[in-house]
C-alpha positions in Angstrom: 109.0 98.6 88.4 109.5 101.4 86.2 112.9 100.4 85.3 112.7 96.9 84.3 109.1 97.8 82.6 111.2 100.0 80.0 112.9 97.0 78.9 110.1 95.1 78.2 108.4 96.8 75.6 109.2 93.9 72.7 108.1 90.7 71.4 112.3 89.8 71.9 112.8 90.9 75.2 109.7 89.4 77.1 110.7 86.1 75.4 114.5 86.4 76.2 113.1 88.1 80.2 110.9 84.7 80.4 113.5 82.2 79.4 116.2 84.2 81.7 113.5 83.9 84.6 112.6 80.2 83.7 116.4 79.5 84.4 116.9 81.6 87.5 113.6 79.6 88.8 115.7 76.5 88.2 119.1 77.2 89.7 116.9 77.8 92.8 115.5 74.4 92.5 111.9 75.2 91.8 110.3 72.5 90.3 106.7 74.2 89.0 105.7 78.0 88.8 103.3 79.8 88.1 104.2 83.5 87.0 102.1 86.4 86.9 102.8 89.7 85.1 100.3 92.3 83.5 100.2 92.4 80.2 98.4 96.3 79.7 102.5 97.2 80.9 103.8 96.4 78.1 102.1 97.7 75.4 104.3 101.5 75.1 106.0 100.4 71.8 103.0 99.7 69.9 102.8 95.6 71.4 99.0 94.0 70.9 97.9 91.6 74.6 97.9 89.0 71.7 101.5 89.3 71.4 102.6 90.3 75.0 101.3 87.1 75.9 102.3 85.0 73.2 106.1 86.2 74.0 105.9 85.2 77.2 104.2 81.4 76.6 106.9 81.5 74.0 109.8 82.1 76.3 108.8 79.9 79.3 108.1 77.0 76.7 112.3 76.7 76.5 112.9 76.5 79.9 113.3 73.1 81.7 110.9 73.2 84.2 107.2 74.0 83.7 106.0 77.2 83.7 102.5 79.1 83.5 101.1 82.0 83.4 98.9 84.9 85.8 97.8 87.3 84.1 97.1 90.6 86.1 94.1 93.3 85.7 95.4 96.2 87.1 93.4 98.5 90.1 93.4 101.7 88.8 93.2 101.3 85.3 90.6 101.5 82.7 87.9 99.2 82.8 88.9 97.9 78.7 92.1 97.1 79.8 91.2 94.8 82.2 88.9 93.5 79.8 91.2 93.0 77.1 93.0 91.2 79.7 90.2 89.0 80.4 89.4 88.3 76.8 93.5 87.4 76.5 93.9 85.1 79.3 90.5 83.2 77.9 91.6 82.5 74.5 95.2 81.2 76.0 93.7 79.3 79.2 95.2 76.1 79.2 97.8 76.8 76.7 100.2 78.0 79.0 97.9 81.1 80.9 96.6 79.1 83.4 94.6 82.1 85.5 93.7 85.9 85.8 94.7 87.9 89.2 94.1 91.7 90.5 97.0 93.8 91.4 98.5 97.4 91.9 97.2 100.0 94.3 94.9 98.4 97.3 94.4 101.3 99.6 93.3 103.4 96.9 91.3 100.8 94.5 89.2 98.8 96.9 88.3 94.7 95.8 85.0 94.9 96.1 84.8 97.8 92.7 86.2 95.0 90.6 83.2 92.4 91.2 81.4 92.8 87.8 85.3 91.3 86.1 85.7 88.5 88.5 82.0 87.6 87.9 82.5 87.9 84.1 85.7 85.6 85.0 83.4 83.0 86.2 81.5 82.8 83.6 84.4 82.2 81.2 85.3 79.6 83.6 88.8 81.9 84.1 90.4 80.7 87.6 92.0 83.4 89.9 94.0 84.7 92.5 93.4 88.1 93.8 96.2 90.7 95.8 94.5 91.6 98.9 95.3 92.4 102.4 98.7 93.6 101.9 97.7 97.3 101.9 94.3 97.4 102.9 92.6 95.6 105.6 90.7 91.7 106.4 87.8 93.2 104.5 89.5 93.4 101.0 90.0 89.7 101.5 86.9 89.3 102.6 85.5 90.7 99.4 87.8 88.7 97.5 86.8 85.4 99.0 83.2 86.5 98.4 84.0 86.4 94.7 84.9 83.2 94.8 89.2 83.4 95.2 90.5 80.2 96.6 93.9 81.8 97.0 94.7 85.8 98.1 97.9 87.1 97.2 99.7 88.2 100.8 96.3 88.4 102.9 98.2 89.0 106.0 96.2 91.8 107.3 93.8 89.1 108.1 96.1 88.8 111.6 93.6 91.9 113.0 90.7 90.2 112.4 89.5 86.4 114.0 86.0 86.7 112.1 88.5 86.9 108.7 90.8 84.2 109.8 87.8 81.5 110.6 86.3 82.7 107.0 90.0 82.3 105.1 90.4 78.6 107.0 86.5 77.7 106.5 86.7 78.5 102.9 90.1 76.1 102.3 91.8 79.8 100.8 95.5 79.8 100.4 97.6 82.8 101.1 100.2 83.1 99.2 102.9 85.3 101.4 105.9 86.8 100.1 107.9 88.1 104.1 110.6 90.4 102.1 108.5 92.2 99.5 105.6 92.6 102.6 108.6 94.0 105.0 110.0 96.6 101.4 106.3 97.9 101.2 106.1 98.3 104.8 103.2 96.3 104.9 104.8 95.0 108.2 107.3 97.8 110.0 110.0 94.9 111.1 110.9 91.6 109.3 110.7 89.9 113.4 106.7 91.3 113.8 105.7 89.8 110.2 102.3 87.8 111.0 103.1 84.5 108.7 104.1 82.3 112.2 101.0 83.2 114.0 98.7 82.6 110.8 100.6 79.2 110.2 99.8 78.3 114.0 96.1 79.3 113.8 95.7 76.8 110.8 95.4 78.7 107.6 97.2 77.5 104.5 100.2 78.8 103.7 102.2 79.3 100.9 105.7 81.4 100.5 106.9 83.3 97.5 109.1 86.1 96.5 107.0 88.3 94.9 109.4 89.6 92.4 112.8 88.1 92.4 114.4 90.9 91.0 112.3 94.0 92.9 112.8 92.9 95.7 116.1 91.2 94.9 115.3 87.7 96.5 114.7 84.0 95.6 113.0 81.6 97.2 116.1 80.3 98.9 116.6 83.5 100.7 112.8 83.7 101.9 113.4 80.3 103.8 116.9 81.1 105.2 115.5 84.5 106.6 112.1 82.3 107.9 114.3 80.1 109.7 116.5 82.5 111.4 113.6 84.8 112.3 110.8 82.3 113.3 112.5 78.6 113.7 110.8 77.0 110.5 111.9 74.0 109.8 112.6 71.5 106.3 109.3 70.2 107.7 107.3 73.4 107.8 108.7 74.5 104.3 107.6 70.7 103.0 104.1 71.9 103.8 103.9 75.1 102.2 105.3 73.7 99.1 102.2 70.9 99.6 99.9 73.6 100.1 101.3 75.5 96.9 100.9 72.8 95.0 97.4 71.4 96.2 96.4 75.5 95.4 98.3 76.1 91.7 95.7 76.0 88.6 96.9 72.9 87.5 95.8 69.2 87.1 95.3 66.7 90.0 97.5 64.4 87.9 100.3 67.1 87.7 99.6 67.9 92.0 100.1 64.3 92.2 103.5 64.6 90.5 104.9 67.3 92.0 103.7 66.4 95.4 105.5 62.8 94.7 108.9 64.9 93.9 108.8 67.2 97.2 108.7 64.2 99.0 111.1 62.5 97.9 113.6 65.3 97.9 
């Protein structure tokens, strides 16, 4: 990410980046997204959170389809960063940052040290969606659940653990799973052993993304092409997970009722 990051340092840029994103999303038929970034990464040249995320809004607000934001708190870094993330995605919820999530190092950053911003995220009434159980184990979505997530980005280390599964599918918790990007960070050591099939057949909700489109240099498209030739999915199966991403994104019911309406007619 250190490449792309150096470019994205001004108020041009990350609303040019956005726009250039919202119209990739398009061309691969995405009809609603919801993006997340951290804002504390783009603040080298001087930029406030203020107007990191203002670009952004800014940017996605030209594109044709609808767009909102994630924004990340970061393991790893300073506590008032993450704060001044908090305090950004609370004055801008609802006007186009829709939620706060946790990323960055897992193995070395556990979940359950970032309770006290999640529970602080409650109280502002902040939705969320936290990375877990990519690079550490079932008990870092455990911990994440316990904080009240209703969706866990990647979670598939739950696959070791049936006590974590019946918790994830008790709890209605959506795992958002992205195959490439897990296969990249060697998450899982071959695409063919990824656990998304067995998951989907044990009944827990799932959703598929790309992680980053242009990291791990795939689109949405290309995560169902390589799920059908490695595990049989079908138009069907795919259907549902873009059900389930819907019924999970921070939006409306009215808006889930729209979108859902679309997917099934297409």
């Amino acid at each position: 990410f250190d490449m792309p990051l150096k470019v994205m340092q001004t108020k041009e840029n990350l609303s040019r980046i956005a726009l250039e994103l919202g119209e990739d999303l398009e061309k691969d038929d995405i009809i609603y997204a919801e993006v997340r970034f951290a804002p504390q990464l783009h603040t080298k040249n001087g930029l406030s959170y203020d107007d990191i995320v203002f670009s952004v809004i800014e940017g996605f607000k030209k594109c044709n389809i609808k767009i909102n934001v994630i924004l990340c708190m970061m393991r790893g870094a300073s506590y008032i960063n993450n704060l001044k993330t908090i305090e950004v995605a609370e004055k801008y919820l609802n006007k186009g940052v829709v939620a706060l999530d946790l990323a960055g190092d897992e193995k070395h950053f556990k979940t359950k040290d970032y309770e006290d911003l999640f529970k602080m995220a409650k109280e502002k009434n902040i939705p969320f969606t936290i990375h877990a159980g990519e690079a550490d184990n079932a008990n870092s979505v455990l911990d994440a659940i316990s904080f009240g997530a209703k969706r866990i980005g990647h979670g598939i280390r739950i696959i070791d653990d049936n006590a974590a599964i019946d918790e994830v599918i008790k709890n209605n918790v959506t795992l958002e799973v992205c195959p490439t990007s897990n296969f990249q960070t060697k998450a899982v050591d071959l695409y063919k052993n990824h656990p998304i099939k067995k998951l989907y057949e044990k009944g827990v909700l799932i959703t598929v993304s790309t992680d980053n489109n242009t990291v791990s240099n795939t689109t949405l498209s290309l995560e169902y092409e390589r799920l059908k030739s490695y595990f049989g999915f079908t138009d069907k199966d795919f259907l549902t997970f873009n059900i389930n991403a819907i019924k999970a994104a921070f939006i409306s019911d009215l808006e889930k009722e729209k979108y859902i309406k679309i997917l099934k007619e297409d």
